[in-house]
C-alpha positions, 0 to 999 in steps of 0.5 A: 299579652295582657298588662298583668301577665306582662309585668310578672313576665318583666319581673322575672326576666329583671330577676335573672338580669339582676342575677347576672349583674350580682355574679359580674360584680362578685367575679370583678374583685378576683379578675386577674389584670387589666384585661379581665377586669375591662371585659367584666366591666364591658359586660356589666355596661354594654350588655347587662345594665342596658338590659335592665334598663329597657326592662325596667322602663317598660315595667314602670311604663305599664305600672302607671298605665294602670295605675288608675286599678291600684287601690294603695293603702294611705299609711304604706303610700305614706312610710313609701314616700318616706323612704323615696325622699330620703334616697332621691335627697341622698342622691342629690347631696352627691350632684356630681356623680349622677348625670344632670338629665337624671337629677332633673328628672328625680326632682320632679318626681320629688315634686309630685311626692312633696305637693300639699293637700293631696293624700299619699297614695294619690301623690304616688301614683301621680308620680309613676308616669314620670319614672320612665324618664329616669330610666332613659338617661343613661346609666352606670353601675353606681347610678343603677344601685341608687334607683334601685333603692329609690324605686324598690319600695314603690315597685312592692307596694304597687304589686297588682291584687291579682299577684296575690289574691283569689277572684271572689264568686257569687252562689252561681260561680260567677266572678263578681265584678272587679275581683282580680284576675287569677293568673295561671302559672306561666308557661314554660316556652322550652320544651322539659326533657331540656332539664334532663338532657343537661344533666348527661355528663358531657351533654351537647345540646342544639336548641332551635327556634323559630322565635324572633331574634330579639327574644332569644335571650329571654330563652337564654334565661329561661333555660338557665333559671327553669331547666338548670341543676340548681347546684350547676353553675351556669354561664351565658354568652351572648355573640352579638356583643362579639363585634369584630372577634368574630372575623378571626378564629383566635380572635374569637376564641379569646374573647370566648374564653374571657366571657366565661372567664368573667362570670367565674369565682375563680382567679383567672389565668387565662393570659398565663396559660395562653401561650399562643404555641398552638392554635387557639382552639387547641389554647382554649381546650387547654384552658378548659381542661384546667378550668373544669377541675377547678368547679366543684360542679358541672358547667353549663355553656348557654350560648346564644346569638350564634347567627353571628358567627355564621356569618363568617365561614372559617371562624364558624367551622373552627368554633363549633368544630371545637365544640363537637371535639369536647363533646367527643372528649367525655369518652377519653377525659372524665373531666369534659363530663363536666361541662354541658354545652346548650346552643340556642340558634334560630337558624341552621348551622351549616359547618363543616365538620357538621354539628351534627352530634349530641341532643337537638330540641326544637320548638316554635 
């Protein structure tokens, strides 16, 4: 994949993890306990900032790789560097709440912005490869916002001329030589009738592939952003950050229920309705058959990495045995037609009572 196609794929994965951070931060106001809150904010550090972090780094990384391609406007270079000097100097005004590593690394960069007798475009991108280094200290929610800022206007500006303009051609249709590149329309890795089955009332959806392990989450967030209702409400869990709640059915289905739970605007009550009378896949169909009421539209489950519970045998029998008896619940409750549940695994799931009902989708 060439560095252009890159960059655009990059962006539009930050745009669904940034998304993802923007709902998190909404849903932690309204948690409801210490519980609630501690899983939001285990959310945010352990998964969703690590993420934005590794994206972001190899953005910056291919960004000052071709730097020598950009032709940046001296004024925009200019009012940039402005704007960059005021936020890394906001930043080191408050020392103490920003690692040392980082605020060693931002005054390099200050450096390079600030050096005499050199224009400010050359000054801007001689800067670019020190970004990187920003991006591997580690960062808390607070610490992100702040290089947002610092680094938004850069990120814009220095946009490639292929993102935006026409390849130039000669009488004879030949593109004249240093025209940009057109750039198709990115291709969709999930195959369309996606979209449609997740508007079936009740849909439940196995989608398999044979695409590496650590790519799966990109599918994730595609299915999310490109074959999603946009008046759905979407949610993701992920199950390898499930850890040791997978060796325990109850385990498990709490910290499910906590995960959905965390990227809702809705009070949670979920330790008020867990009685622990019943089994806790029979606690967490009751919590659900309170929660869907409650969303004005459907629900859409995507969960993926679910390798990981298959490791365990009984807890995987439990969990998606419970799913296969919410699908079968849209015949007796119109409630269940709400939710639509989309499994994305890369491996057979063997269970038992099989998982052998709704819609299956594979693709390479």
């Amino acid at each position: 994949m060439d560095s252009s196609r890159r960059l655009a794929y990059l962006e539009e994965t930050l745009e669904l993890w940034y998304e993802q951070l923007g709902e998190a931060e909404k849903a932690l106001p309204m948690a409801f306990g210490f519980k609630e809150k501690t899983a939001i904010k285990q959310n945010i550090r352990v998964e969703i900032l690590p993420a934005i972090c590794m994206c972001e780094k190899e953005y910056w990384s291919i960004l000052a790789k071709d730097a020598p391609d950009y032709q940046v406007d001296e004024v925009a270079a200019r009012h940039a560097i402005v704007k960059v000097v005021q936020e890394v100097e906001l930043i080191q005004s408050q020392p103490n709440q920003y690692p040392d590593k980082l605020m060693q690394k931002l005054q390099e960069i200050l450096d390079k912005l600030n050096e005499p007798q050199t224009p400010a475009a050359a000054r801007l991108i001689a800067a670019l490869p020190l970004i990187p280094g920003i991006l591997s200290c580690e960062i808390e929610l607070d610490t992100e916002k702040s290089l947002t800022r610092v680094l938004g206007g850069i990120k814009k500006l220095l946009k490639k001329k292929q993102y935006n303009e026409t390849p130039q051609f000669n009488a004879h249709n030949q593109k004249l030589m240093g025209s940009p590149q057109l750039i198709p329309p990115k291709a969709s890795v999930v195959p369309s009738q996606l979209y449609q089955a997740i508007e079936k009332p009740g849909a439940l959806i196995r989608v398999k592939t044979s695409r590496p392990s650590d790519t799966i989450h990109l599918i994730a967030n595609e299915i999310i952003k490109e074959h999603t209702p946009k008046d759905y409400k979407a949610v993701r869990v992920n199950f390898q950050w499930a850890n040791n709640d997978l060796t325990n059915s109850d385990k498990l289905w709490q910290w499910f229920c906590d995960q959905i739970t965390s990227q809702l605007p809705l009070q949670n009550t979920l330790a008020k309705s867990w009685q622990g009378k019943t089994s806790s896949n029979m606690e967490c169909t009751a919590y659900f058959e309170y929660l869907l009421p409650e969303i004005p539209t459907a629900l859409v489950l995507v969960l993926y990495n679910v390798e990981f519970i298959l490791e365990y045998q009984a807890s995987a029998d439990d969990f998606f045995g419970g799913l296969r008896a919410w699908h079968q619940n849209v015949e007796n409750k119109d409630s269940w037609k709400r939710l639509r549940s989309v499994i994305v695994h890369s491996k057979d799931i063997k269970t038992n009572p099989p998982l052998n009902l709704g819609v299956r989708i594979e693709f390479p």
